[in-house]
FIKOLZA-1660 file (N, C-alpha, C; in steps of 0.1 Angstrom, whole numbers, plus 5000, padded with zeros to 4 digits):
% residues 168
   i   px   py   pz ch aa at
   1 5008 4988 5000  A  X  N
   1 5000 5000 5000  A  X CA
   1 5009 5013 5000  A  X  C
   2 5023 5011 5005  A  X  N
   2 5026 5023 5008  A  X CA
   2 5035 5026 4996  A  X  C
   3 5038 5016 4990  A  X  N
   3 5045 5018 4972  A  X CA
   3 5037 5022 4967  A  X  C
   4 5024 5017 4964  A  X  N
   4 5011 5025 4957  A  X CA
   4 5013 5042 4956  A  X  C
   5 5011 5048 4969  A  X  N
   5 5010 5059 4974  A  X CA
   5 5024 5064 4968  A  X  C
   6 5033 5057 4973  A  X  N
   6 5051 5061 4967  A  X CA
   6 5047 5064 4950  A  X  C
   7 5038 5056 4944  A  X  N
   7 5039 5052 4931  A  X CA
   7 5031 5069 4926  A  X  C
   8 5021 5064 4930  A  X  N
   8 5010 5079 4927  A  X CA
   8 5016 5092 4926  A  X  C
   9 5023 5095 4937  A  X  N
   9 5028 5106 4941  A  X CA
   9 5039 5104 4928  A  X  C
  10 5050 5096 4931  A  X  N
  10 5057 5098 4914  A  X CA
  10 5050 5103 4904  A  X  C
  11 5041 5095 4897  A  X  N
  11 5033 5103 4890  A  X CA
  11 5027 5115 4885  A  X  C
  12 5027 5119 4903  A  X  N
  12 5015 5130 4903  A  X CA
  12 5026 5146 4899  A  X  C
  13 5039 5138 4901  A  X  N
  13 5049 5151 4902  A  X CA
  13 5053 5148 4887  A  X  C
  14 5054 5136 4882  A  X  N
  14 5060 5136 4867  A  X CA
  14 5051 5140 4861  A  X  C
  15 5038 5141 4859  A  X  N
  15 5026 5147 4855  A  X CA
  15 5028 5163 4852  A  X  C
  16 5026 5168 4867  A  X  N
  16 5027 5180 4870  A  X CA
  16 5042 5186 4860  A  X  C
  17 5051 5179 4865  A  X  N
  17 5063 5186 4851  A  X CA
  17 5056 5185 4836  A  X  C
  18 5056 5175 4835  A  X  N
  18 5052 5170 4821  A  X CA
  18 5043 5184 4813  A  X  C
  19 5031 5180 4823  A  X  N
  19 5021 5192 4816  A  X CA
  19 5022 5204 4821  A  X  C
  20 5030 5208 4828  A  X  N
  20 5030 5222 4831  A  X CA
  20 5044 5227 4836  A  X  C
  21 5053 5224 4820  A  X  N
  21 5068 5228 4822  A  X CA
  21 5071 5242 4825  A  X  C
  22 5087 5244 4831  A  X  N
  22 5087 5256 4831  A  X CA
  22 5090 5262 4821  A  X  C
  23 5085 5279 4821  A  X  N
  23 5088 5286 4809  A  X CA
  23 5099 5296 4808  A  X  C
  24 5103 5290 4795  A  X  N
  24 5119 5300 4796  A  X CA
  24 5114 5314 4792  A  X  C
  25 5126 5320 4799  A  X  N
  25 5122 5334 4800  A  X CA
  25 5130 5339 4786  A  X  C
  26 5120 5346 4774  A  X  N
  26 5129 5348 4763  A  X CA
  26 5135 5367 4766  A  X  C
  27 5147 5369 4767  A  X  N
  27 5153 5384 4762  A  X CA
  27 5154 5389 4754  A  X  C
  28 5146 5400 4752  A  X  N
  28 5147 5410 4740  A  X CA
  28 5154 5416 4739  A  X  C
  29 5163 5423 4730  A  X  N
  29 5175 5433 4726  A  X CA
  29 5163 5441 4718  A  X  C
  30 5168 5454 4728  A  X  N
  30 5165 5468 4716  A  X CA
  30 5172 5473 4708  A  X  C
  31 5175 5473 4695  A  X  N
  31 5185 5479 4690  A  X CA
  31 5181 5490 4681  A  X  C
  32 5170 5495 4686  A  X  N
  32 5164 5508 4683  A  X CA
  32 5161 5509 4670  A  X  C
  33 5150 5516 4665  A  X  N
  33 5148 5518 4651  A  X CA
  33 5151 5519 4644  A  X  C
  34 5151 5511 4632  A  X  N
  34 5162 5520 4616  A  X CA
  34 5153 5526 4609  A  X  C
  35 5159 5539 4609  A  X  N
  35 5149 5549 4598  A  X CA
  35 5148 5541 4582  A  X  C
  36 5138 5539 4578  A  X  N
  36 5132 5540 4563  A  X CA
  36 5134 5548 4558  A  X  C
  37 5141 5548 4547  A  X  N
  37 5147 5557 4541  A  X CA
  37 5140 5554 4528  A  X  C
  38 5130 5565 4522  A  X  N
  38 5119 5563 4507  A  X CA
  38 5128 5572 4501  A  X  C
  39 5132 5563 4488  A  X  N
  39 5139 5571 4476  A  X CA
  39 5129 5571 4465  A  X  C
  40 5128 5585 4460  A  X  N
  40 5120 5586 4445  A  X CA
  40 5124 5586 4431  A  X  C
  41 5124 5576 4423  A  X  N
  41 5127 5577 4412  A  X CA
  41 5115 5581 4405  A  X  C
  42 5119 5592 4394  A  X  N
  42 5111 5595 4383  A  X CA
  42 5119 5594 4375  A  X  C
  43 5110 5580 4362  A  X  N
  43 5110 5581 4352  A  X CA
  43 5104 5588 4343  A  X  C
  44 5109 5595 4331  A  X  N
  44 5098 5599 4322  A  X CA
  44 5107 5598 4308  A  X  C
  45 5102 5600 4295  A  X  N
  45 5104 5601 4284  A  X CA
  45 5104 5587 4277  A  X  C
  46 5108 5580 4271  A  X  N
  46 5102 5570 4260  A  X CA
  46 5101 5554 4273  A  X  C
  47 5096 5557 4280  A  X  N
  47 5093 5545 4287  A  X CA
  47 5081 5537 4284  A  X  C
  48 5077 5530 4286  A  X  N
  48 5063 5522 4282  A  X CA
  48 5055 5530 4292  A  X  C
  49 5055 5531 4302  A  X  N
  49 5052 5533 4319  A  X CA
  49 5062 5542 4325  A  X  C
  50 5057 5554 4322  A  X  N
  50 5069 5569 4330  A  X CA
  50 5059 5570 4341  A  X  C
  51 5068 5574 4353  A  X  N
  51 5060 5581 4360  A  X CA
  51 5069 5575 4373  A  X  C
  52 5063 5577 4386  A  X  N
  52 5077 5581 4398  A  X CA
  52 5073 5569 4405  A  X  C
  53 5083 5563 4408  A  X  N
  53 5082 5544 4419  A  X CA
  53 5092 5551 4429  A  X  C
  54 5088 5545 4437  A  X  N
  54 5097 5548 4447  A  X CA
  54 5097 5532 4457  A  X  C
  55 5113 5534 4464  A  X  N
  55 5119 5522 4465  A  X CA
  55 5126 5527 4485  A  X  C
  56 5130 5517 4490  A  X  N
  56 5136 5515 4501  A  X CA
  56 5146 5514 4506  A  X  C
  57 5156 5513 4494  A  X  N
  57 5170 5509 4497  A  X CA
  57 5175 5513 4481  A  X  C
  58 5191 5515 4484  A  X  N
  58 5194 5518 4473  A  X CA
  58 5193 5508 4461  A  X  C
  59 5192 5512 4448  A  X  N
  59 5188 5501 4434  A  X CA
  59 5201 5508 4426  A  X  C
  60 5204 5501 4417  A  X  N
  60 5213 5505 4401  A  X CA
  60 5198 5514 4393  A  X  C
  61 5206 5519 4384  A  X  N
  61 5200 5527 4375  A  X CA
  61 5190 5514 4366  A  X  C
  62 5198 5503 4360  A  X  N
  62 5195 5493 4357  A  X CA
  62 5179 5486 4361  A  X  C
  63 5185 5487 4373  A  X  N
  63 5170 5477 4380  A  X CA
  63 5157 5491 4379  A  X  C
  64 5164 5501 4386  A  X  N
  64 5152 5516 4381  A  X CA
  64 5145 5517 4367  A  X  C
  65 5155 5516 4359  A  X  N
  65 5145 5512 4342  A  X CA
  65 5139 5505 4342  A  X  C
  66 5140 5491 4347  A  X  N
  66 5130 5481 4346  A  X CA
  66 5118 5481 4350  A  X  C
  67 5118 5491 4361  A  X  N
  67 5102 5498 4370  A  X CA
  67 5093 5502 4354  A  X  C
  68 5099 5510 4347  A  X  N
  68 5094 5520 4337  A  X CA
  68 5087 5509 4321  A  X  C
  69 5089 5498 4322  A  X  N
  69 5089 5485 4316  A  X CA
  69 5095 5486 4301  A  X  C
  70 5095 5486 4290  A  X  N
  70 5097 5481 4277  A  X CA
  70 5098 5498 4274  A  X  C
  71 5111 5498 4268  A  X  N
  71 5119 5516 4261  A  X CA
  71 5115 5515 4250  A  X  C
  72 5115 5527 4244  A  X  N
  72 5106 5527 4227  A  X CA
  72 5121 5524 4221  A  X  C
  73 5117 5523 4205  A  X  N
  73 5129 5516 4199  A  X CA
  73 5139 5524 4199  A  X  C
  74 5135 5534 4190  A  X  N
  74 5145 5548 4194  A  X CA
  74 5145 5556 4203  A  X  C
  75 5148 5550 4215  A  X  N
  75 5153 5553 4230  A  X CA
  75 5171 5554 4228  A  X  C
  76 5173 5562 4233  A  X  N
  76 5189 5569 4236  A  X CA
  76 5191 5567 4250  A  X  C
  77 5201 5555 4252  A  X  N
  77 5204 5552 4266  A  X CA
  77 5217 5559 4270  A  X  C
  78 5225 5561 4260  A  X  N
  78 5239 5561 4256  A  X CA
  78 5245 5573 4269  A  X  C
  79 5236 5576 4276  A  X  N
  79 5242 5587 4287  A  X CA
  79 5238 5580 4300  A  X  C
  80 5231 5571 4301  A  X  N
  80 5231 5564 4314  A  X CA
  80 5244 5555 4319  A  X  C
  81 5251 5555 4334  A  X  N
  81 5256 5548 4340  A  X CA
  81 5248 5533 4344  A  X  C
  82 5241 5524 4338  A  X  N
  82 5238 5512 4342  A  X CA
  82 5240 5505 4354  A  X  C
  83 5253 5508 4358  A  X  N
  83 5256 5501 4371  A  X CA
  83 5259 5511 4382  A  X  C
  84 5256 5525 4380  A  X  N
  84 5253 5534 4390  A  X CA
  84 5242 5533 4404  A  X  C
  85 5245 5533 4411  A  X  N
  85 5241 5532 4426  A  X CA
  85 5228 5546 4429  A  X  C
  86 5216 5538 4430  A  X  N
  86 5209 5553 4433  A  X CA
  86 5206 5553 4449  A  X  C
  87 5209 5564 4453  A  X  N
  87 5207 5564 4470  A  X CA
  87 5198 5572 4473  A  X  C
  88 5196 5584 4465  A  X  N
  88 5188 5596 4469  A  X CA
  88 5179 5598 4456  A  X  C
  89 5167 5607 4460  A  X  N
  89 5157 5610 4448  A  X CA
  89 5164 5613 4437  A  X  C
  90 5163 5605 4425  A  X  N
  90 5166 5608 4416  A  X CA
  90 5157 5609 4402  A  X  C
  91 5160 5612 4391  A  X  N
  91 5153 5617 4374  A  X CA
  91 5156 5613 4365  A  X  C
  92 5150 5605 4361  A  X  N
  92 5157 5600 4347  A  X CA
  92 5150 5599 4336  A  X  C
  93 5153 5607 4326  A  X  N
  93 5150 5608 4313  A  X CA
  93 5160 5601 4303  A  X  C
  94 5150 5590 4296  A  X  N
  94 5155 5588 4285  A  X CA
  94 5148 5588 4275  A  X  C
  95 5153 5597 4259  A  X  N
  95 5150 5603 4247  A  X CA
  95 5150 5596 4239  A  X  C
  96 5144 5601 4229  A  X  N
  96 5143 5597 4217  A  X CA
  96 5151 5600 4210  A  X  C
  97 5159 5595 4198  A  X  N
  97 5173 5601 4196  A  X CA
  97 5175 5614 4183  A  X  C
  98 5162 5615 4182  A  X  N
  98 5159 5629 4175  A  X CA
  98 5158 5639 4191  A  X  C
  99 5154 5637 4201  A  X  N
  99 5148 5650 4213  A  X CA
  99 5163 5653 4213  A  X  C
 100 5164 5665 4224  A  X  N
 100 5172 5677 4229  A  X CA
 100 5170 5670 4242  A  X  C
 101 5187 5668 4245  A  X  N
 101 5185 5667 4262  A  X CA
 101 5179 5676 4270  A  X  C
 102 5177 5670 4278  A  X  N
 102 5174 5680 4291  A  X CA
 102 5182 5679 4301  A  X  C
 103 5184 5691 4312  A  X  N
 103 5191 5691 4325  A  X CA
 103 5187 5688 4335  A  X  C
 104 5191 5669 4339  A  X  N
 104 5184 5672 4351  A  X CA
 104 5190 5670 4367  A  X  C
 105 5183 5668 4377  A  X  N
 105 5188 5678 4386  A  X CA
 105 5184 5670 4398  A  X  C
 106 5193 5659 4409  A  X  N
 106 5188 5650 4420  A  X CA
 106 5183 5661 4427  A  X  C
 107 5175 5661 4433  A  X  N
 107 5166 5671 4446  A  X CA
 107 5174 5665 4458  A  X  C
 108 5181 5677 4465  A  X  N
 108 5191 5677 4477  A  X CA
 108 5183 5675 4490  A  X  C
 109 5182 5667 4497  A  X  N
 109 5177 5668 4510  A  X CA
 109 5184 5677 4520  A  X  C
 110 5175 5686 4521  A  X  N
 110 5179 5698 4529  A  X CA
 110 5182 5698 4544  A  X  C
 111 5178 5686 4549  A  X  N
 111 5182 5682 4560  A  X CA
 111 5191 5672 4564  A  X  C
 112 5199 5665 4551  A  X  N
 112 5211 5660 4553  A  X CA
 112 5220 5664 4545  A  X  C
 113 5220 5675 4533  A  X  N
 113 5228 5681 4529  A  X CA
 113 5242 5686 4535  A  X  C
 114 5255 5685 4529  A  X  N
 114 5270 5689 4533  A  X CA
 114 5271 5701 4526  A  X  C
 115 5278 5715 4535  A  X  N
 115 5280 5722 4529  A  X CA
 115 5286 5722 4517  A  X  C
 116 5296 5712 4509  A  X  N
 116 5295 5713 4493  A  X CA
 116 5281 5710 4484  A  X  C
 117 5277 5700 4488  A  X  N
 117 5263 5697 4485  A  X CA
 117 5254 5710 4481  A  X  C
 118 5261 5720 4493  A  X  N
 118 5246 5725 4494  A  X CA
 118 5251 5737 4482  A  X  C
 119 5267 5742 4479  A  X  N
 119 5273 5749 4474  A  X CA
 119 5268 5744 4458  A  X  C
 120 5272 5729 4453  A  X  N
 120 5263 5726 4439  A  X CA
 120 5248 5733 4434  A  X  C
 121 5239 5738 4444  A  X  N
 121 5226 5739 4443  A  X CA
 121 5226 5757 4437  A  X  C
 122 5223 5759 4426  A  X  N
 122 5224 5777 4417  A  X CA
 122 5216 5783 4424  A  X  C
 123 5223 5790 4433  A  X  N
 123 5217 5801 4436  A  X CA
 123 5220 5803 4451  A  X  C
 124 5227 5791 4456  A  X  N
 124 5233 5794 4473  A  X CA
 124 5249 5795 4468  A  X  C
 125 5249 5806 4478  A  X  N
 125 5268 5813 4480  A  X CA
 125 5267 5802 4491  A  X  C
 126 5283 5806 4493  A  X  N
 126 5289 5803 4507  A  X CA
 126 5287 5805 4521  A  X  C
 127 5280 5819 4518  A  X  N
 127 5272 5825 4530  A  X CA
 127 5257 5819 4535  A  X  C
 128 5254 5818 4523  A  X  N
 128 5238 5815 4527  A  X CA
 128 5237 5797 4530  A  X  C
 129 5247 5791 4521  A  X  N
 129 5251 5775 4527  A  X CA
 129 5255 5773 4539  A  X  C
 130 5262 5781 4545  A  X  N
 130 5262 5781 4557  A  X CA
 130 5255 5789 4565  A  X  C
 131 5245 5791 4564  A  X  N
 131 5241 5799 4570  A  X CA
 131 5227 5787 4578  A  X  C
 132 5224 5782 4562  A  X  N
 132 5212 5772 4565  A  X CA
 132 5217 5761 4574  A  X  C
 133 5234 5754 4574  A  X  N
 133 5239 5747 4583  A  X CA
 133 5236 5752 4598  A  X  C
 134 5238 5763 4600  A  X  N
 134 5239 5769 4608  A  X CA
 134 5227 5771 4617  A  X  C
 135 5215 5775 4610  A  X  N
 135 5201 5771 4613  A  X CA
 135 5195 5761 4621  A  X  C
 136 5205 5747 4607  A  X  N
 136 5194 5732 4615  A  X CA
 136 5197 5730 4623  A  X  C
 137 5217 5732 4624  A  X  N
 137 5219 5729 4640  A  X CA
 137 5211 5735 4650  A  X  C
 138 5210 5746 4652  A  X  N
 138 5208 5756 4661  A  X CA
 138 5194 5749 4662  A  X  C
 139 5181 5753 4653  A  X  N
 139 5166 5748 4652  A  X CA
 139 5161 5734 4651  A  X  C
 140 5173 5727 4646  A  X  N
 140 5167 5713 4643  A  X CA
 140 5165 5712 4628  A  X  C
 141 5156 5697 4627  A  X  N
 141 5157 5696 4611  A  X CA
 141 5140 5703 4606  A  X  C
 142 5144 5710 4588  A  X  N
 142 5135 5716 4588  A  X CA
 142 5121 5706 4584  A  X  C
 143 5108 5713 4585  A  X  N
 143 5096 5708 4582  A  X CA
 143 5089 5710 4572  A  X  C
 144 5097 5721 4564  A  X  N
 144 5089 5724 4552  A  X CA
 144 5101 5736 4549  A  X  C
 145 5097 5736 4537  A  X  N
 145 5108 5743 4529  A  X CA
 145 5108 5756 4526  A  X  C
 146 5093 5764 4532  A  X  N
 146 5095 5778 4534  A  X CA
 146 5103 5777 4546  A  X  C
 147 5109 5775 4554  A  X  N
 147 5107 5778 4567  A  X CA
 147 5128 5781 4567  A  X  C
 148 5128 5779 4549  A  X  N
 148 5146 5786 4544  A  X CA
 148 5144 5801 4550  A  X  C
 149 5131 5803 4553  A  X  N
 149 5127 5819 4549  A  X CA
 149 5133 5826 4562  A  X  C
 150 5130 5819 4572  A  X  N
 150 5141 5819 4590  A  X CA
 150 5156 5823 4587  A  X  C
 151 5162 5818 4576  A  X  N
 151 5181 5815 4577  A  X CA
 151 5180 5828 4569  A  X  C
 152 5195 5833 4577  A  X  N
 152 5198 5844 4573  A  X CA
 152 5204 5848 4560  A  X  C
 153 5204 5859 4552  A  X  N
 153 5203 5857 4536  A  X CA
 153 5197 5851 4528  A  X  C
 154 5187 5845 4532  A  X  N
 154 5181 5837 4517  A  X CA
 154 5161 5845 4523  A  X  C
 155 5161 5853 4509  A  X  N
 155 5148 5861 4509  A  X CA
 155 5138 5851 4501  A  X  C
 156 5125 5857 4499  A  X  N
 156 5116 5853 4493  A  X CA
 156 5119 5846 4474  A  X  C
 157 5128 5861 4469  A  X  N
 157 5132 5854 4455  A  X CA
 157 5143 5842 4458  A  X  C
 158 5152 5842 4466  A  X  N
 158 5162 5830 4464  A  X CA
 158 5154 5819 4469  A  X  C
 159 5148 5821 4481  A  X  N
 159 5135 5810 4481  A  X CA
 159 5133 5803 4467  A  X  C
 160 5131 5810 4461  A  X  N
 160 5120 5806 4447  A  X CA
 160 5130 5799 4442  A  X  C
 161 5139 5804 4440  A  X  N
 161 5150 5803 4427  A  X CA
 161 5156 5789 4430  A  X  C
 162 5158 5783 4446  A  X  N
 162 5166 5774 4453  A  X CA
 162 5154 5762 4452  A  X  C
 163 5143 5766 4452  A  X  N
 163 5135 5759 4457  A  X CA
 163 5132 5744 4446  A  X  C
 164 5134 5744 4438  A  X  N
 164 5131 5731 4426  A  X CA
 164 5142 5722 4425  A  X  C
 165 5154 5727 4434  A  X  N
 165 5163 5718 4438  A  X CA
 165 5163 5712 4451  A  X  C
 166 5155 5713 4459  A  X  N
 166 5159 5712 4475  A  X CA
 166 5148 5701 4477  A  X  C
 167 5145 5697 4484  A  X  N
 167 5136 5684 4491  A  X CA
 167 5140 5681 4507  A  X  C
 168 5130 5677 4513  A  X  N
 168 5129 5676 4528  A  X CA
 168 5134 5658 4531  A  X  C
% end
């Protein structure tokens, strides 16, 4: 009788493990957010499909055509880098080999722009490139792209004139 009892009780504790193991305790690591970074490509000119895709990580110029689907016959590639790296909003026009090029022009992000960067863009000096450096530090990053109109030197017209190059 008293092995019975011995017996049960075995049981009753291999039971109890069995069906009601302990639970491991899992640790999470925070290794804090990665910003998404949306790049815009616009396509336009002899594409099947022009128009602007936008992507998450950098692509080749290459894989960016392919967004735009099937190029007319007399499409003029002959000025693309194929195996160029896009990182930031970029424009791509490809012609017909009768058209006139056009100029075109990556849109600068105004909030991670380097003072040479910002020196490429027609219509900012030296002064007013730094000046807007000078700004985000001090204010932070901007919200909108009037808000050039705060940094010292740059008025209403250079606004204007700066403004079809710059992006937030």
């Amino acid at each position: 009788m008293k092995s019975y009892r011995l017996l049960v009780i075995f049981l009753l504790i291999v039971g109890w493990v069995w069906l009601f193991p302990r639970k491991e305790e899992t640790v999470w690591i925070d290794h804090g957010k990665e910003p998404l970074t949306l790049i815009k490509i616009e396509l336009s000119g002899a594409f099947e499909f022009p128009g602007v895709y936008h992507v998450f990580e950098p692509i080749t110029v290459i894989e960016a055509l392919r967004f735009g689907g099937r190029l007319s016959d007399d499409a003029n590639t002959s000025h693309l880098n194929y195996s160029e790296l896009i990182t930031k909003d970029r424009q791509i026009i490809v012609l017909a080999s009768g058209d006139k090029p056009v100029e075109t022009w990556v849109k600068l992000n105004i909030n991670k722009a380097s003072f040479k960067e910002l020196l490429a863009v027609p219509g900012l000096t030296e002064t007013r490139a730094a000046s807007i450096i000078l700004y985000r530090e001090a204010h932070g990053d901007f919200k909108h792209l009037d808000e050039l109109l705060n940094v010292k030197y740059i008025g209403v017209a250079t606004l204007e004139k700066i403004k079809p190059y710059l992006t937030l």
